[in-house]
N, CA and C atoms as an extended XYZ file, in Angstrom:
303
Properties=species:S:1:pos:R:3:atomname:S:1:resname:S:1:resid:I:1 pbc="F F F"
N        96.081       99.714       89.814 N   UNK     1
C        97.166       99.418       90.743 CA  UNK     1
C        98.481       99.473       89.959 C   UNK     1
N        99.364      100.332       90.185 N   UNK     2
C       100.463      100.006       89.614 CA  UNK     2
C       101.377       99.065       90.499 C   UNK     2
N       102.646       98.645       89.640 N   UNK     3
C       103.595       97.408       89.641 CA  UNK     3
C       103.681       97.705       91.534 C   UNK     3
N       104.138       99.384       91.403 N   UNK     4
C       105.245       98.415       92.978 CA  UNK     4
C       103.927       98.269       94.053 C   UNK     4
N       102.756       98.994       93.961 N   UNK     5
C       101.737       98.674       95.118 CA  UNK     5
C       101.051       97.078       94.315 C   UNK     5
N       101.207       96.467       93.285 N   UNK     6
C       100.758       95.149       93.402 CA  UNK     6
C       101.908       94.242       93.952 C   UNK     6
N       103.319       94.104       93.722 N   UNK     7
C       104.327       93.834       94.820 CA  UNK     7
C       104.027       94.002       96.437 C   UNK     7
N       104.056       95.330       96.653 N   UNK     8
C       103.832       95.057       97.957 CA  UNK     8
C       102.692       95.014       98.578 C   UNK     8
N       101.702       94.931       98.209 N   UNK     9
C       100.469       93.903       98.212 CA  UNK     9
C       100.255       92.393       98.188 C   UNK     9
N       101.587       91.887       97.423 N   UNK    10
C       101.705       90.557       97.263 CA  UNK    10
C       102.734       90.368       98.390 C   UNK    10
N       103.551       91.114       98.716 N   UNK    11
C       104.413       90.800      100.031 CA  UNK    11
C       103.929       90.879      101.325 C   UNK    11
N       102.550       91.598      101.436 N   UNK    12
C       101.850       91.612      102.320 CA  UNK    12
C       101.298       90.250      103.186 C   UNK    12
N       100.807       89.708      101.636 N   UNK    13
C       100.193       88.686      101.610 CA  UNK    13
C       101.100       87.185      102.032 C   UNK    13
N       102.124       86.668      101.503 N   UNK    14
C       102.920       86.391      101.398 CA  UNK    14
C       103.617       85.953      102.831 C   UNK    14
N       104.406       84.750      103.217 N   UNK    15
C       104.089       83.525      102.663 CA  UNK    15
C       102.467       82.979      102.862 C   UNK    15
N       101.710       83.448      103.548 N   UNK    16
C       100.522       83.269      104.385 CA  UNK    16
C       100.166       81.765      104.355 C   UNK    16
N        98.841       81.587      103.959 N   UNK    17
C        98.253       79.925      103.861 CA  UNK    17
C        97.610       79.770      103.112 C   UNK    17
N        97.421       78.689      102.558 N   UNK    18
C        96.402       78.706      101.284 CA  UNK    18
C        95.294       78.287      101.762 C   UNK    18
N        94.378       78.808      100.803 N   UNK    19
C        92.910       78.504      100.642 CA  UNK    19
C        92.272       77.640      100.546 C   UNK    19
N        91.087       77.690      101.583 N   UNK    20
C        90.854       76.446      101.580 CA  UNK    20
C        90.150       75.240      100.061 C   UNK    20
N        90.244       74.169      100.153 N   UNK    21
C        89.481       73.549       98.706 CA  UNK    21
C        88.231       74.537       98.506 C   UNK    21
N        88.699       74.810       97.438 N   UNK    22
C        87.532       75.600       96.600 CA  UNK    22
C        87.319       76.822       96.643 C   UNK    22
N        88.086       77.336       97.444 N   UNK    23
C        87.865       78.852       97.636 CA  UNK    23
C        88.808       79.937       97.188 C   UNK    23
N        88.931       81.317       96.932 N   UNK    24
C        89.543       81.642       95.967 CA  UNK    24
C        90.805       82.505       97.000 C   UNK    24
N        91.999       82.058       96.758 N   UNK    25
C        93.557       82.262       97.287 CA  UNK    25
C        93.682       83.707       97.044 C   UNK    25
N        93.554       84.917       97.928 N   UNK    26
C        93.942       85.898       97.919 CA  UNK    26
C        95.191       86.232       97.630 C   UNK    26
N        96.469       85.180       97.759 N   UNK    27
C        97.606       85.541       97.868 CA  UNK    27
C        97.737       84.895       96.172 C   UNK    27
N        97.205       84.079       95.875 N   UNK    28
C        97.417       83.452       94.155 CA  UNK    28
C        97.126       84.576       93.523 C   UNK    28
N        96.088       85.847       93.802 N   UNK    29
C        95.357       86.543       93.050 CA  UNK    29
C        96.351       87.867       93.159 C   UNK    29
N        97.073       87.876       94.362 N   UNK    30
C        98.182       89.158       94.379 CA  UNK    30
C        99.225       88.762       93.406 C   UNK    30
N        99.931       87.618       93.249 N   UNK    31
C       100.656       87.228       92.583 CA  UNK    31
C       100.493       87.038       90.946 C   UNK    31
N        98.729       86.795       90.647 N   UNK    32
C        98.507       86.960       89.572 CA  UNK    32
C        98.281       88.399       88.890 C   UNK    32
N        98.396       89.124       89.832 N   UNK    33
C        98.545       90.947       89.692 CA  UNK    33
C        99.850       91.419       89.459 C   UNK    33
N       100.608       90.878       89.921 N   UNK    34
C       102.251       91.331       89.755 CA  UNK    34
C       102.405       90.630       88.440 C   UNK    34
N       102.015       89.442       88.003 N   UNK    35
C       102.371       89.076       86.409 CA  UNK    35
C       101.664       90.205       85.642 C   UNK    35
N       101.178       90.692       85.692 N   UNK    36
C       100.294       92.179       85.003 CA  UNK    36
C       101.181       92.841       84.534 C   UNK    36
N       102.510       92.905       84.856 N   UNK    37
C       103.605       93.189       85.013 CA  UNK    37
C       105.063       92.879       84.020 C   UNK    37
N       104.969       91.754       83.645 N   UNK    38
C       105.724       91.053       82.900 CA  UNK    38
C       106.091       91.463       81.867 C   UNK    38
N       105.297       92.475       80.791 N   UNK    39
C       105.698       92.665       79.861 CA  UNK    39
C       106.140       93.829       79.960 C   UNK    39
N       106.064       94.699       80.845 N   UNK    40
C       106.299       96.353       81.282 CA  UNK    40
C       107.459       96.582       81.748 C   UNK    40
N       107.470       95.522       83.042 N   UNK    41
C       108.627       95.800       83.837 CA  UNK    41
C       109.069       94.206       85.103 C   UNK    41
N       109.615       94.079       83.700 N   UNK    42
C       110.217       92.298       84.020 CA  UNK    42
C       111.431       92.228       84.988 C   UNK    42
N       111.933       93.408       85.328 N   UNK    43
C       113.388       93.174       86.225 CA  UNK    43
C       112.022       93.158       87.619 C   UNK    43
N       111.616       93.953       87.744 N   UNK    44
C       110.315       93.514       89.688 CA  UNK    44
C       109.951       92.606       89.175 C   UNK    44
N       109.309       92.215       88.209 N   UNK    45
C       108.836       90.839       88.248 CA  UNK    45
C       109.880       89.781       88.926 C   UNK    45
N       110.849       89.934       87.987 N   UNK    46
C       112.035       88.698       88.313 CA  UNK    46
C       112.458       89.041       89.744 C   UNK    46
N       112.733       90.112       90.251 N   UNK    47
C       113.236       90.278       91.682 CA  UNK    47
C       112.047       89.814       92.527 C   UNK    47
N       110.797       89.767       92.404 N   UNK    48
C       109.731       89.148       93.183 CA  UNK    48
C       109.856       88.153       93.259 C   UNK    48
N       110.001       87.150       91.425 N   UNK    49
C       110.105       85.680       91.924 CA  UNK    49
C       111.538       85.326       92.513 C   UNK    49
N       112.257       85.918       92.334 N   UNK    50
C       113.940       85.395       92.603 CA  UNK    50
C       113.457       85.660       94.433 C   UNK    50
N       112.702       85.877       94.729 N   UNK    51
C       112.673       86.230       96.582 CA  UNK    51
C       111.734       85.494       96.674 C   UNK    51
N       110.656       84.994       96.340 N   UNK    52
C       109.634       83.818       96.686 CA  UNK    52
C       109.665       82.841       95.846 C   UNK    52
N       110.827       82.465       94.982 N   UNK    53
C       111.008       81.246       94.415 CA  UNK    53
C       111.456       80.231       95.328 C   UNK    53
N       111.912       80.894       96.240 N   UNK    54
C       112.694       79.869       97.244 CA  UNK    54
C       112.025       79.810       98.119 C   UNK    54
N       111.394       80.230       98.450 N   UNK    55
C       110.220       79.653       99.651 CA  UNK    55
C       109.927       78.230      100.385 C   UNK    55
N       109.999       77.793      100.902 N   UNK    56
C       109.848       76.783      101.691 CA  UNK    56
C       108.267       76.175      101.099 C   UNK    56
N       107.184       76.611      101.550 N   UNK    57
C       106.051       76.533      101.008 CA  UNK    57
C       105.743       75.919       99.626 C   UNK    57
N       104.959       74.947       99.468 N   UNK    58
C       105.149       74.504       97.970 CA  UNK    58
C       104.116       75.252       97.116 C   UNK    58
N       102.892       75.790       98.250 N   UNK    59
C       102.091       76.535       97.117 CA  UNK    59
C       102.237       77.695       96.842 C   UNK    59
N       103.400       78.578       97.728 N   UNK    60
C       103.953       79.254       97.195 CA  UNK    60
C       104.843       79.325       95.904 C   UNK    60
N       106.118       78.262       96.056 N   UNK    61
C       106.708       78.123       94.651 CA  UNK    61
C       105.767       77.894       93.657 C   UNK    61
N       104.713       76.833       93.806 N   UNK    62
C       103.791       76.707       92.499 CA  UNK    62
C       102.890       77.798       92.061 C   UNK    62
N       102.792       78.777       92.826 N   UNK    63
C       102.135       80.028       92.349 CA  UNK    63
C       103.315       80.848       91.363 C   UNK    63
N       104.160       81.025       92.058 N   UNK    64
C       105.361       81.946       91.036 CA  UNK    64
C       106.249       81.462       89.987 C   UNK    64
N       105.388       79.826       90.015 N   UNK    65
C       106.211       78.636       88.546 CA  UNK    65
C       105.237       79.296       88.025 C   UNK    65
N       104.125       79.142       88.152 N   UNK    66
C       103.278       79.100       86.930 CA  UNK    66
C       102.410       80.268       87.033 C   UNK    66
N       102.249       81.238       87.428 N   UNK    67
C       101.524       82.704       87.307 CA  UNK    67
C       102.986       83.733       87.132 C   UNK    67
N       104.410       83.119       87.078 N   UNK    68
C       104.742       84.326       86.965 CA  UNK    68
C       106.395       83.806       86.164 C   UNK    68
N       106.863       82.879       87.044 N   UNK    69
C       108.095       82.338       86.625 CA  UNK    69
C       107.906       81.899       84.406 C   UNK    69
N       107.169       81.113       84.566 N   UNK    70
C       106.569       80.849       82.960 CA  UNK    70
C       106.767       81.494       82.164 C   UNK    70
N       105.970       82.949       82.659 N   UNK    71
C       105.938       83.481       81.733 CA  UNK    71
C       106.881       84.044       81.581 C   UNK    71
N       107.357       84.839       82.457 N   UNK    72
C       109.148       85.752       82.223 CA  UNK    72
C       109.930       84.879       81.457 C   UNK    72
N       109.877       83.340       81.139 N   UNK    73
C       110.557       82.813       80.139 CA  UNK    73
C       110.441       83.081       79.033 C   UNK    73
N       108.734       82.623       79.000 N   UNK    74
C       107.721       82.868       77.555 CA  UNK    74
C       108.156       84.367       76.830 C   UNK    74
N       108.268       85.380       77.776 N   UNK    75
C       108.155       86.828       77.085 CA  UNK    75
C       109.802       87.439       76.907 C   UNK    75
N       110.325       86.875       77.891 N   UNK    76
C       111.821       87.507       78.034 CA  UNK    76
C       113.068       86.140       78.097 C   UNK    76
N       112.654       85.561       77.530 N   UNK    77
C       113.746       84.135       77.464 CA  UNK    77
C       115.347       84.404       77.305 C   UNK    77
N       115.502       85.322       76.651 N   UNK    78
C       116.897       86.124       76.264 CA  UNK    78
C       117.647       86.226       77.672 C   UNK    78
N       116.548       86.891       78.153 N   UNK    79
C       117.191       87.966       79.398 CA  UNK    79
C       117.010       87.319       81.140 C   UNK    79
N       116.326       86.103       80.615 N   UNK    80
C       116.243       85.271       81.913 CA  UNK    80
C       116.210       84.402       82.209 C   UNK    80
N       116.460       83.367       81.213 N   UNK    81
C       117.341       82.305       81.113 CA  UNK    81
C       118.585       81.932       81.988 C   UNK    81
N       119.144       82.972       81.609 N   UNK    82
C       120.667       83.336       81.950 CA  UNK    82
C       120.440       83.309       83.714 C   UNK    82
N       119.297       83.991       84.321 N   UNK    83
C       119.387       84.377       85.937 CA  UNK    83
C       118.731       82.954       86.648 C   UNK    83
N       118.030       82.307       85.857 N   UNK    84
C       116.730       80.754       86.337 CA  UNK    84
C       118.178       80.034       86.538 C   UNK    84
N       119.490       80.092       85.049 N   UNK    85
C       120.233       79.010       85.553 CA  UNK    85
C       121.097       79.301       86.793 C   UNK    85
N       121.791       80.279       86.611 N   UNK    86
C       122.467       80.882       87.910 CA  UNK    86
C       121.380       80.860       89.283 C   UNK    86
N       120.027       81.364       89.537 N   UNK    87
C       119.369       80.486       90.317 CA  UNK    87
C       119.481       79.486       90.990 C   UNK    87
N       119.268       78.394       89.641 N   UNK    88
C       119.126       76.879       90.422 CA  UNK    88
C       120.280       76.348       90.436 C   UNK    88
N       121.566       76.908       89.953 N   UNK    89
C       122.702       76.334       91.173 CA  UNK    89
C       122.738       76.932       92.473 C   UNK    89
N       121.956       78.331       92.849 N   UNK    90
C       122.499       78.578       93.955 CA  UNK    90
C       121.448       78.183       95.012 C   UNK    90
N       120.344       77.738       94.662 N   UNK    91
C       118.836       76.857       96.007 CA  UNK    91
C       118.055       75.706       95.123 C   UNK    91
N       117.883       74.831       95.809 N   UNK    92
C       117.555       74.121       95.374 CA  UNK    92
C       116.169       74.132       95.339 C   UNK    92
N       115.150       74.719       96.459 N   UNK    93
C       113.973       74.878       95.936 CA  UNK    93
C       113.873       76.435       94.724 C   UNK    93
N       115.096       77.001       94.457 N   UNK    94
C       114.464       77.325       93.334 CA  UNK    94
C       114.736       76.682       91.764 C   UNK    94
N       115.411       75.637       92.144 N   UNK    95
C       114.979       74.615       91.083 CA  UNK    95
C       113.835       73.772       91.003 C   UNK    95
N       113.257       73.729       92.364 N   UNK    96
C       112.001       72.990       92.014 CA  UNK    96
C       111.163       73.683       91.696 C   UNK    96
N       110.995       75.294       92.154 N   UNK    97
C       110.619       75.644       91.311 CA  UNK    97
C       110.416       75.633       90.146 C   UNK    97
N       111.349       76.145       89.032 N   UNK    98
C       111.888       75.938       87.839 CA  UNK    98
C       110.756       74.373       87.234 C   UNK    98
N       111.323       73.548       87.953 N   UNK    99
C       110.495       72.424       87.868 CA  UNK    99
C       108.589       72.086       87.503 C   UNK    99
N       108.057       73.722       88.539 N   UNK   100
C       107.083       73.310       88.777 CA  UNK   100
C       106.113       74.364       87.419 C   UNK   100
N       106.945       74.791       86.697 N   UNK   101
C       106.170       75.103       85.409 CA  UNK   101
C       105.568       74.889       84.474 C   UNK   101
């Protein structure tokens, strides 16, 4: 699968509902496909989470804190630092996001 059909595979999916206890989140698993991504081609990454960071949904934000937001710190801290802070002055759930890493 390349980047932009695991994106819009994950936008497909997206905001949908989560899964039930114990069962495995189709939409966690699209999102954990677009981090596949991160080290290749980190500007879609970041434009994916910068559009479902703010989400209303909390298991949405907690999917793109921690399968995707994390890591774009971990790998590209230089270069996205700079956009997380400009971010979380401009929504506040994407500071809770931010938060939920």
């Amino acid at each position: 699968m390349s980047m932009i059909e695991a994106i819009r595979h994950a936008n497909r999916l997206l905001p949908g509902m989560p899964a039930a206890e114990g069962e495995e989140d189709a939409r966690w698993q699209a999102i954990i496909a677009v981090g596949d991504y991160i080290q290749t081609d980190p500007e879609a990454v970041w434009e994916f989470v910068r559009r479902w960071g703010v989400h209303p949904q909390v298991d949405v934000r907690d999917a793109i804190a921690t399968c995707l937001l994390e890591h774009l710190l971990e790998h590209h801290f230089k270069t996205i630092l700079p956009r997380v802070e400009q971010a979380i002055t401009e929504d506040r759930l994407f500071a809770d996001t931010l938060l939920r890493c």
